[in-house]
C-alpha positions in Angstrom: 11.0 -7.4 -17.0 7.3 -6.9 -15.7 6.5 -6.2 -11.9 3.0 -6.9 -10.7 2.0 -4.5 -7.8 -1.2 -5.3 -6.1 -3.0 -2.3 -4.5 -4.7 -3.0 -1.5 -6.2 -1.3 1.5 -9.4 0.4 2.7 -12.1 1.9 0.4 -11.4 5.8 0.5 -8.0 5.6 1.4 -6.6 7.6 -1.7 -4.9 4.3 -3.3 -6.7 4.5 -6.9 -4.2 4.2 -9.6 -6.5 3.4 -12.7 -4.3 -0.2 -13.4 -1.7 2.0 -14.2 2.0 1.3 -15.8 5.7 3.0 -14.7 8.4 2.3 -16.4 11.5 2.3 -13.9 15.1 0.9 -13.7 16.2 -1.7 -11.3 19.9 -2.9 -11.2 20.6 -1.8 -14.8 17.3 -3.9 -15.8 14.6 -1.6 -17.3 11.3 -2.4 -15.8 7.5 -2.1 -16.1 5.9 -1.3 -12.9 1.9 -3.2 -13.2 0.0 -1.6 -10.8 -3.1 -3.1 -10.2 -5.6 -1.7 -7.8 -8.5 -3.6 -5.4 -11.7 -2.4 -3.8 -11.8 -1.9 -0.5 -15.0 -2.6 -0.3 -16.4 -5.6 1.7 -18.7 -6.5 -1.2 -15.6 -7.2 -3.1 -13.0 -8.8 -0.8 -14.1 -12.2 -2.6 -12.8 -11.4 -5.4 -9.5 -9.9 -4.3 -7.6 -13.1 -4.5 -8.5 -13.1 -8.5 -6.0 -10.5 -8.6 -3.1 -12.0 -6.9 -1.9 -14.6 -8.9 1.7 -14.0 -10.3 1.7 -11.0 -7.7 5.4 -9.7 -7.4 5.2 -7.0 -4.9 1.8 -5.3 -2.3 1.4 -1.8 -1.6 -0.6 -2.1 1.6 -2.3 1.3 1.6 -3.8 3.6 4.6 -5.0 7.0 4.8 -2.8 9.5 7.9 -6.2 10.5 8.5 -8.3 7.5 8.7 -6.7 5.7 11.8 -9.2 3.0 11.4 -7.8 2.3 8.2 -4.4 2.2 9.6 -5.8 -0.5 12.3 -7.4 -2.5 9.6 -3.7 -3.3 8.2 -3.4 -5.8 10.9 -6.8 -6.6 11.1 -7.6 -7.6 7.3 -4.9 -6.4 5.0 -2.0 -8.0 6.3 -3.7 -11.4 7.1 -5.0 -11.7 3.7 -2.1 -11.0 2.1 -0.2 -13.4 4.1 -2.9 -16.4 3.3 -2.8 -15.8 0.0 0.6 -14.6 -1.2 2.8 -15.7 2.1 6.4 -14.3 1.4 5.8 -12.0 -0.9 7.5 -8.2 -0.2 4.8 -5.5 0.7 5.5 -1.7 1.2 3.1 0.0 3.6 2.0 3.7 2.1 0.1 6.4 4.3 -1.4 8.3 2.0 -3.4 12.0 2.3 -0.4 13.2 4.5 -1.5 16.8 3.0 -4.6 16.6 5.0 -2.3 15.4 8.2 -2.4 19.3 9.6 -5.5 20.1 8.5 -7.9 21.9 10.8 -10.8 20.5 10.3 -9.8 17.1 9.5 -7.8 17.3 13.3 -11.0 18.9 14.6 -13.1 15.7 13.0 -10.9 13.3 14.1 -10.8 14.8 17.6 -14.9 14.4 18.1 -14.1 10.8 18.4 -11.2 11.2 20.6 -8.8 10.1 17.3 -5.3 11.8 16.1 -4.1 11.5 12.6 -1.2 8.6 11.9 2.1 10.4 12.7 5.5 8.7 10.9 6.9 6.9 13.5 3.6 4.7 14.0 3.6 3.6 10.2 7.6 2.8 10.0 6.8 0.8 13.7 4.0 -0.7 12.2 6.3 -1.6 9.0 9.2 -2.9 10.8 6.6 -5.1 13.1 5.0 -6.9 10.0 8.4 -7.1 7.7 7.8 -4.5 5.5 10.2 -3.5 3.0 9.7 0.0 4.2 6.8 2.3 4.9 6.6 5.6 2.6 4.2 8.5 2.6 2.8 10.9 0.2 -0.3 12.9 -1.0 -1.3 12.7 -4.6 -2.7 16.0 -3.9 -0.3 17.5 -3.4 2.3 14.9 -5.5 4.6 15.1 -2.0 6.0 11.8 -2.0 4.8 9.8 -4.7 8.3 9.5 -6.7 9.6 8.1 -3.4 6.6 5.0 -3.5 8.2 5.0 -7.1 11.8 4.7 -6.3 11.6 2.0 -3.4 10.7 0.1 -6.3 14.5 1.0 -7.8 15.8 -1.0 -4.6 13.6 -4.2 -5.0 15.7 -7.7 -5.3 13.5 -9.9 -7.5 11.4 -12.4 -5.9 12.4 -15.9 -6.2 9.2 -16.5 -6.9 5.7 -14.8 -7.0 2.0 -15.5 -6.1 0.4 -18.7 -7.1 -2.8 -19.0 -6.0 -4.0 -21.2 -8.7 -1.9 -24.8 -7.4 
């Protein structure tokens, strides 16, 4: 079986996978994780929906450090994803949490009277949209990413996925 994961979020956000593929196991069903990433970039959100069709799963992506980022989950993220792919399951991922303590990047973010994205305000934010579940990691550091990985382990199979093309 093949799951297509759609990579969204930001542009800086540390969500570049390369189109990458994971083989995992689900039920007792081998699987090929499809990851396919998007631009963040305004001069690109046209051409996001060209990536959606047959869409199983969205990793909504944010960096801990970039609260803006985290805002624009509501603001752009989440609504496209829901005109697009409505009913489709979505993780939310923080990602750069290695830089969460960071002195200079707290020092930076305090010049605009900004803290980094603690835990609890990505697993609210999750629960609030109807997220499978928010995860964090760094791929700095590699703290986390097996855990993005294995909420995949826990997924039920769609009963359908995204058809943009009707």
């Amino acid at each position: 079986m093949r799951i297509k994961c759609v990579v969204i979020g930001d542009t800086c956000v540390g969500k570049v996978l390369e189109n990458c593929l994971k083989n995992v196991i689900i039920g007792d069903e081998p699987c090929s994780l499809e990851f396919w990433d998007t631009s963040g970039s305004e001069d690109y959100y046209r051409l996001h929906p060209l990536s959606y069709d047959q869409t199983d799963v969205f990793l909504i992506c944010f960096s801990v450090v970039v609260p803006d980022s985290f805002d624009n989950i509501k603001i752009t993220w989440f609504p496209e994803m829901q005109r697009y792919c409505p009913g489709i399951p979505f993780l939310i991922v923080g990602t750069k949490i290695d830089l969460r303590d960071d002195p200079l990047e707290i020092r930076e973010l305090s010049r605009y009277s900004q803290r980094p994205i603690i835990s609890e305000q990505g697993r609210k934010l999750a629960q609030e949209l109807g997220a499978i579940k928010y995860v964090e990691c760094s791929a700095v550091t590699q703290e986390g990413l097996e855990n993005v990985f294995d909420e995949f382990t826990n997924l039920k199979p769609a009963s359908s996925k995204c058809c943009i093309y009707k």
